[in-house]
N, C-alpha and C positions, 0 to 999 in steps of 0.2 A: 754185664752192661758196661759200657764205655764209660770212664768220667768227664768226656771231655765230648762234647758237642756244637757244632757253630750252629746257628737261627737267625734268620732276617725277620728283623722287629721292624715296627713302621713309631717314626718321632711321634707322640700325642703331640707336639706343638707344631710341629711345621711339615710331618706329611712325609720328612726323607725317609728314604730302606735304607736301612743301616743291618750289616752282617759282624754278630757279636758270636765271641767263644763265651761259651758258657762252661765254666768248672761243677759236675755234681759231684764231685767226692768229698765235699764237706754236707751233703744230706742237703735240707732243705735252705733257702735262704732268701732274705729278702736286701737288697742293695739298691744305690743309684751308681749310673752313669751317663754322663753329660753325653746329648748331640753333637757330632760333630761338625754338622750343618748350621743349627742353631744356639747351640751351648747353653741350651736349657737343660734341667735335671728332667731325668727320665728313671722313674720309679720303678722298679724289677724284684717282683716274686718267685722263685724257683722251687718247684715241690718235684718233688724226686720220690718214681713210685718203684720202691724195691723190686715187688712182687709181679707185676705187669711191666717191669723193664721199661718204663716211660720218664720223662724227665716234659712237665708241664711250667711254662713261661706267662705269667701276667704283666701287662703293660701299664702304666696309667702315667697321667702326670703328678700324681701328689700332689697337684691344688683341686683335685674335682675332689664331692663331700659325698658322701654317703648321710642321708636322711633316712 
């Protein structure tokens, strides 16, 4: 498997496609980085599945709450 993958994520705050590299060679991880549209923080989960050769991306803004 590749460690290096790009993905067109969509801003949770303002709607732009943004095309990000994604690094999995450090396994799973969880990071921000800012819109470049809006320069809000953009919350990013990366889970990296060895076995099935997948590399799975979550979005959120990090102000919505889970109840």
């Amino acid at each position: 498997m590749s460690n290096f993958t790009h993905q067109t994520i969509t801003c949770p705050h303002c709607g732009q496609h943004i095309r990000m590299a994604l690094d999995a060679s450090a396994g799973d991880q969880e990071f921000y980085d800012d819109c470049p549209a809006c320069c809000s923080p953009i919350h990013l989960q990366l889970t990296v599945d060895e076995v099935h050769r997948t590399i799975q991306v979550q979005v959120d803004a990090d102000d919505e709450q889970i109840f």
